[in-house]
C-alpha positions as CSV (number, residue, x, y, z in Angstrom):
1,X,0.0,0.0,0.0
2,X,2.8,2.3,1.1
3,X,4.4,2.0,-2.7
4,X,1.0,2.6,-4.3
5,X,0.6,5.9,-2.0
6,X,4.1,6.7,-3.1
7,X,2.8,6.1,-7.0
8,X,0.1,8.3,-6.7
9,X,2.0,10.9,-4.9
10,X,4.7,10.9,-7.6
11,X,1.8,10.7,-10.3
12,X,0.5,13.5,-8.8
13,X,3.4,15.3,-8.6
14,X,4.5,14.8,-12.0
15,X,1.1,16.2,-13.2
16,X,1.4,19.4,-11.1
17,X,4.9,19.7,-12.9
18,X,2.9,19.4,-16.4
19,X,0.8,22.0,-15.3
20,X,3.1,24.6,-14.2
21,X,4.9,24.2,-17.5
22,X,1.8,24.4,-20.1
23,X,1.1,27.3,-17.9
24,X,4.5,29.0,-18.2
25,X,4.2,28.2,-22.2
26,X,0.8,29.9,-22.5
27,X,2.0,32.8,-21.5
28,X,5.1,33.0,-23.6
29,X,3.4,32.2,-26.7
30,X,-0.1,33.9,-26.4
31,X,0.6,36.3,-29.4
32,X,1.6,39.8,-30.1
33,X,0.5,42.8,-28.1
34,X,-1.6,45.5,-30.6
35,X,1.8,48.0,-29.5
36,X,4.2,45.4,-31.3
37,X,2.2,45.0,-34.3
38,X,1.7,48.8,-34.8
39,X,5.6,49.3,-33.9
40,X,6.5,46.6,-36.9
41,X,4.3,48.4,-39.5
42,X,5.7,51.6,-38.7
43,X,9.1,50.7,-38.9
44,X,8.3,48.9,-42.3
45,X,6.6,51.9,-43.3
46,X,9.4,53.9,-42.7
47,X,11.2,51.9,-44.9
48,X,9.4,51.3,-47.7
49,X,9.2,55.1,-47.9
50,X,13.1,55.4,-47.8
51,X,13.7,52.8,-50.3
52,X,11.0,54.4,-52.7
53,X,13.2,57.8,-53.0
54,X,16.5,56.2,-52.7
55,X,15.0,54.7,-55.8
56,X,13.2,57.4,-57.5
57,X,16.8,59.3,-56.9
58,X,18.6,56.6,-59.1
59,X,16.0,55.9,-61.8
60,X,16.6,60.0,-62.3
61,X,20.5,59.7,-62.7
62,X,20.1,56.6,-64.9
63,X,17.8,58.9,-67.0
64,X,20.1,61.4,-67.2
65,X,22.8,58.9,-67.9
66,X,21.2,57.6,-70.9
67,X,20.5,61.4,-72.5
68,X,24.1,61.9,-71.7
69,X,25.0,58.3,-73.5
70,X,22.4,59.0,-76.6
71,X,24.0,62.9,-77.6
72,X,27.2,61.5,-77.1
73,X,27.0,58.7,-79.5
74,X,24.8,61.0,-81.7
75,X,27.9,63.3,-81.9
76,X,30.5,60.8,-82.7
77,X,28.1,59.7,-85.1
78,X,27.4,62.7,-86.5
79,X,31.7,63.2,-86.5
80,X,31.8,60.2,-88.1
81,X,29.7,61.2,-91.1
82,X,31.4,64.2,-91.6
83,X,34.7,62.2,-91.7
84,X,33.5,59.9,-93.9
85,X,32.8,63.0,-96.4
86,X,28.9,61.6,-96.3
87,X,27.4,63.8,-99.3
88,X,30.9,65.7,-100.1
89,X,29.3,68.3,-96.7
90,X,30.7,69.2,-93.0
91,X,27.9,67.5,-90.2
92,X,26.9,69.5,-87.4
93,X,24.7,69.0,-84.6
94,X,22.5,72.3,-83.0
95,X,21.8,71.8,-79.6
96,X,18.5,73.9,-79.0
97,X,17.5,75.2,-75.5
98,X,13.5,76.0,-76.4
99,X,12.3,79.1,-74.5
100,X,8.3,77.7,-74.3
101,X,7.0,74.4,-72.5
102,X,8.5,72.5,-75.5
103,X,11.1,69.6,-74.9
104,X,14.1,70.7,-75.7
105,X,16.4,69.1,-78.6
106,X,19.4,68.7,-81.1
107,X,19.4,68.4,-84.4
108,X,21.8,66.7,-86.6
109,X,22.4,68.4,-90.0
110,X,24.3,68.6,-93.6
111,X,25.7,72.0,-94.3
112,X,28.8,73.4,-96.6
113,X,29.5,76.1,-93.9
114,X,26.8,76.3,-91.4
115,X,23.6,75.8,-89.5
116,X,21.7,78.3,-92.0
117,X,22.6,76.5,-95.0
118,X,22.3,73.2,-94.0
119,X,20.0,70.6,-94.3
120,X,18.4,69.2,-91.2
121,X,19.1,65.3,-91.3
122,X,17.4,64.5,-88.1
123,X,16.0,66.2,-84.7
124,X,15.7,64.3,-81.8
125,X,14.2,65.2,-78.6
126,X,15.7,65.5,-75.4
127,X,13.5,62.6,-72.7
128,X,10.9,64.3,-70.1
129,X,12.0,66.4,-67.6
130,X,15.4,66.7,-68.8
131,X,16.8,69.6,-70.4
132,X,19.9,71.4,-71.5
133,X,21.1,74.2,-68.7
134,X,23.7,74.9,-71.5
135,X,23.3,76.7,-73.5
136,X,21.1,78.8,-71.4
137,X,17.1,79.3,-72.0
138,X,16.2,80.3,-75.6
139,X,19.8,80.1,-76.9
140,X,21.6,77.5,-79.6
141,X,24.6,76.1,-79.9
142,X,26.4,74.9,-83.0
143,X,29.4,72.3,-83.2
144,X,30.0,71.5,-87.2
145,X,32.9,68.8,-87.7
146,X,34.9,69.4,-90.9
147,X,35.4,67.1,-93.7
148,X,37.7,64.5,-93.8
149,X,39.7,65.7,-90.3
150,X,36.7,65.6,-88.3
151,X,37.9,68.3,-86.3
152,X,35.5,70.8,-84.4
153,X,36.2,74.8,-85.4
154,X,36.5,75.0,-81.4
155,X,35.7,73.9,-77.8
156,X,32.3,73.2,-76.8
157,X,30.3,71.8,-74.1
158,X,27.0,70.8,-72.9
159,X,25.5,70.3,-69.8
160,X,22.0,68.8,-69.8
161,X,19.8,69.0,-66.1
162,X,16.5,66.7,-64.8
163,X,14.0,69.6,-64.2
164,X,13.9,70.5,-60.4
165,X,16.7,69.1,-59.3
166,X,20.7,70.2,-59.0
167,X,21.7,66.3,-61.1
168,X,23.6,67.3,-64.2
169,X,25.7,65.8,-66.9
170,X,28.4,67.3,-69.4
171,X,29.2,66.8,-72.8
172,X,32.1,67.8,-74.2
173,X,33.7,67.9,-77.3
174,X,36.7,69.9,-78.1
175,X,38.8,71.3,-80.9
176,X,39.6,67.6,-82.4
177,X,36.4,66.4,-82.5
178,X,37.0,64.4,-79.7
179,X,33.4,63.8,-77.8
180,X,33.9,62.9,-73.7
């Protein structure tokens, strides 16, 4: 009798142990309190709305990067053509800062000495929200490569902004034709 008092001592025991355990473990895992949950969203929050103009900030200097990309190889093309003695004419290219609303441009042309007596071969237009700072607002500026030497009468540079912001990129191209 005394070992079966014992048994059902220890039994009882053992379950009171159970007990205080499953206890301890509702309490550790009953959930999140409303303060946690509203903590984590506004933390993710936070950074969602960081990431968002990190990359809004890049997509803008890739844009700018490809303008820069496109009126360089435009140029060298348009040097090229002029070396090449394409139609027996100089090439030029006439950057054009509009004054009005209108998206600004270049145009690549044909001429025997310049701008006014050339033929426009193409105009292409510079992508939204980007624009030339140089030249300035309203003005035009002319680099015609020569025949044969593909050298450019002088120096000349471009600078081209995204609209509202202080991003900007340079072309240059100096006396030998050279575009960088």
């Amino acid at each position: 009798m005394i070992s079966r008092d014992l048994k059902t001592k220890q039994f009882k025991n053992d379950q009171r142990e159970i007990r205080v355990i499953n206890r301890r473990a509702d309490r550790r895992f009953k959930g999140f309190t409303l303060i946690e949950v509203i903590l984590v969203i506004a933390m993710l929050a936070v950074v969602a709305s960081m990431s968002t103009a990190v990359y809004f900030g890049y997509y803008q200097g890739v844009r700018l990067d490809e303008t820069r990309q496109d009126i360089s190889n435009n140029a060298v093309l348009t040097r090229s053509k002029a070396m090449q003695g394409e139609e027996g004419l100089k090439w030029g290219i006439r950057f054009n800062n509009v004054l009005n609303d209108a998206s600004d441009k270049y145009e690549i042309f044909a001429t025997a000495s310049d701008y006014s007596a050339g033929t426009i071969k193409e105009i292409l237009y510079l992508s939204a929200n980007v624009e030339f700072s140089d030249p300035a607002n309203g003005a035009t500026k002319d680099v015609i490569f020569n025949k044969i030497s593909g050298t450019a009468g002088s120096a000349a540079g471009v600078s081209i902004i995204l609209s509202g912001t202080p991003d900007s990129r340079t072309i240059n191209i100096n006396a030998q034709g050279l575009v960088y």
